[in-house]
C-alpha positions as a Markdown table, in Angstrom:
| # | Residue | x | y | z |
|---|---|---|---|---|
| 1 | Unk | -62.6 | -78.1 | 37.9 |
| 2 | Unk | -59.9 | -80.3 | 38.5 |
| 3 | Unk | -56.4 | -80.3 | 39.6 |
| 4 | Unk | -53.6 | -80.6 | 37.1 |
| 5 | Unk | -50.1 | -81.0 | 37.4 |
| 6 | Unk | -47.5 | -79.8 | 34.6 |
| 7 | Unk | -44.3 | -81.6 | 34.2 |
| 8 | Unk | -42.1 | -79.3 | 32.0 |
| 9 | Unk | -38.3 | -80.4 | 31.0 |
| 10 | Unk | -36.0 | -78.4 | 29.6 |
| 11 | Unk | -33.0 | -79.2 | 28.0 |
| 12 | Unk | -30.5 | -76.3 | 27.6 |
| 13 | Unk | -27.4 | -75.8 | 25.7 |
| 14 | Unk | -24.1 | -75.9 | 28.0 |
| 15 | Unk | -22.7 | -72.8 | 27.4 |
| 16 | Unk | -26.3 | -70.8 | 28.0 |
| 17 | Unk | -26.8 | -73.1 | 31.2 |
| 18 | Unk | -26.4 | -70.7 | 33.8 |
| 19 | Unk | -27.8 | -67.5 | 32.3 |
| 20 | Unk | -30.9 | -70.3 | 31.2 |
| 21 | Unk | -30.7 | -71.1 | 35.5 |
| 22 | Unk | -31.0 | -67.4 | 36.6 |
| 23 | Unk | -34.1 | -66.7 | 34.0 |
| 24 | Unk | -35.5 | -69.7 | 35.3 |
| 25 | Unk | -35.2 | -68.9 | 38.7 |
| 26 | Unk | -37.0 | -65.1 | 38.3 |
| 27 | Unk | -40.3 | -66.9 | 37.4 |
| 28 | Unk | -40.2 | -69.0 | 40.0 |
| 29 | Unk | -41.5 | -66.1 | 42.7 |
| 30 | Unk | -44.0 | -64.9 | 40.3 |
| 31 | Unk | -45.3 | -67.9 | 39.5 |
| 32 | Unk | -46.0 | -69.1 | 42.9 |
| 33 | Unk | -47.5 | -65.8 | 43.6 |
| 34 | Unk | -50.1 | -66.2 | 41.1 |
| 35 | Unk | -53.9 | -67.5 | 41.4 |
| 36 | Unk | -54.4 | -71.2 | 41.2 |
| 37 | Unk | -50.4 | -72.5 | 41.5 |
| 38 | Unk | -50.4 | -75.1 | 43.8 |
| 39 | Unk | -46.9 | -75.5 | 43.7 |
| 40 | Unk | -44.3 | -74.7 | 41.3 |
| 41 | Unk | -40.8 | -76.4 | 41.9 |
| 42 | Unk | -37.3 | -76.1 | 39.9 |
| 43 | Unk | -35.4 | -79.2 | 39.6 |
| 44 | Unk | -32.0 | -79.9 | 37.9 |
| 45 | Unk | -31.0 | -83.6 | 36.7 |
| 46 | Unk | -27.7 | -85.2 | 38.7 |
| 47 | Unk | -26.4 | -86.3 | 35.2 |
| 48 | Unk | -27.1 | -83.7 | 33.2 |
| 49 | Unk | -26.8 | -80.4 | 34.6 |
| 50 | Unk | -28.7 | -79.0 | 30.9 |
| 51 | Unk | -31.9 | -80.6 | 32.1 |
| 52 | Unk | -34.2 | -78.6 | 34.5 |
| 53 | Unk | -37.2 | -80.0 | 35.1 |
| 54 | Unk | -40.1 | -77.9 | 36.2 |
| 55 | Unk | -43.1 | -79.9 | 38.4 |
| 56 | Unk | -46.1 | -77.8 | 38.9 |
| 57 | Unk | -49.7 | -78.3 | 40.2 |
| 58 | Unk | -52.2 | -76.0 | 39.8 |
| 59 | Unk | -56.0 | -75.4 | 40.7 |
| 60 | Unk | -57.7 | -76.5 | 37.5 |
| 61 | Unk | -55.9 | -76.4 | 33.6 |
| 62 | Unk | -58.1 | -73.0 | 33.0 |
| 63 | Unk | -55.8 | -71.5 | 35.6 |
| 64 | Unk | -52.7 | -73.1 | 34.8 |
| 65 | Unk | -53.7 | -71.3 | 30.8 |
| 66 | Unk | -53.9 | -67.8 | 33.0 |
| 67 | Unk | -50.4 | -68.5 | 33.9 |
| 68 | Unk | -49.0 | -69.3 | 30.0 |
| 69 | Unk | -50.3 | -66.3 | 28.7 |
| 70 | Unk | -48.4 | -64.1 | 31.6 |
| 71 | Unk | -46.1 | -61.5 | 30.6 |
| 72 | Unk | -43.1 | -62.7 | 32.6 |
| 73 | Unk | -43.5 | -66.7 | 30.7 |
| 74 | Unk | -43.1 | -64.3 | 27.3 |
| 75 | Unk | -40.4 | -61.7 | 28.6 |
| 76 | Unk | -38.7 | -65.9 | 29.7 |
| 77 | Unk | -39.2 | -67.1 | 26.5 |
| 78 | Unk | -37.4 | -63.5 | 24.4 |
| 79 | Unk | -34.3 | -63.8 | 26.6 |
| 80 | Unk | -34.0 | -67.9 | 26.4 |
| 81 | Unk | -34.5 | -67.9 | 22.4 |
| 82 | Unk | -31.8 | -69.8 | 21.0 |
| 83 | Unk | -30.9 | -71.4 | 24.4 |
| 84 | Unk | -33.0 | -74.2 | 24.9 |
| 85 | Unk | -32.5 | -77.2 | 22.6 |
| 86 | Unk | -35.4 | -78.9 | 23.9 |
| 87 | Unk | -38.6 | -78.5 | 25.6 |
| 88 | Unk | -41.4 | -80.7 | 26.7 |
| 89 | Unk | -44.7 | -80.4 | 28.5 |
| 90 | Unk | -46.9 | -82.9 | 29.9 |
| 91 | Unk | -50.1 | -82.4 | 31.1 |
| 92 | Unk | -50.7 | -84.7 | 34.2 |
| 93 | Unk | -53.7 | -85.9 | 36.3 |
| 94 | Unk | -53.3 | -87.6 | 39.6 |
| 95 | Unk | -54.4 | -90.8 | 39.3 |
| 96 | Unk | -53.2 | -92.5 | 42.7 |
């Protein structure tokens, strides 16, 4: 197994931003709590307060998969539908 880190952004819509911030922030406990996360940091852009940008390592992918299929990622993703106008991921390996 190898490590992998996850770069997820997320671009909300103004007017959800801050109920978007506090569901963000409830997984962030949880998450870091769970087997295999490394590390699991919030960030928020200086230019565009919409874009939060999660950077995240974790154990090996297999445990990273664990933590997509939690209950708390799907209770985030019913109370943020409709509030996020874009979303990527991005698998990463450390290279240097």
């Amino acid at each position: 197994m190898s490590q992998l880190t996850v770069v997820a952004k997320i671009l909300v819509k103004e007017e959800k931003r801050d109920f978007v911030l506090a569901e963000l922030l409830k997984l962030i406990p949880i998450t870091r709590a769970e087997k295999g996360c490394i590390n699991y940091v919030l960030h928020q852009d200086n230019e565009n307060p919409n874009v939060f940008l999660f950077h995240e390592n974790w154990e090996s992918r297999e445990l990273w998969q664990d933590h997509m299929g939690n209950s708390h990622l799907a209770e985030y993703m019913k109370a943020t539908d409709g509030a996020v106008e874009d979303f990527e991921l991005n698998e990463m390996t450390v290279i240097g």
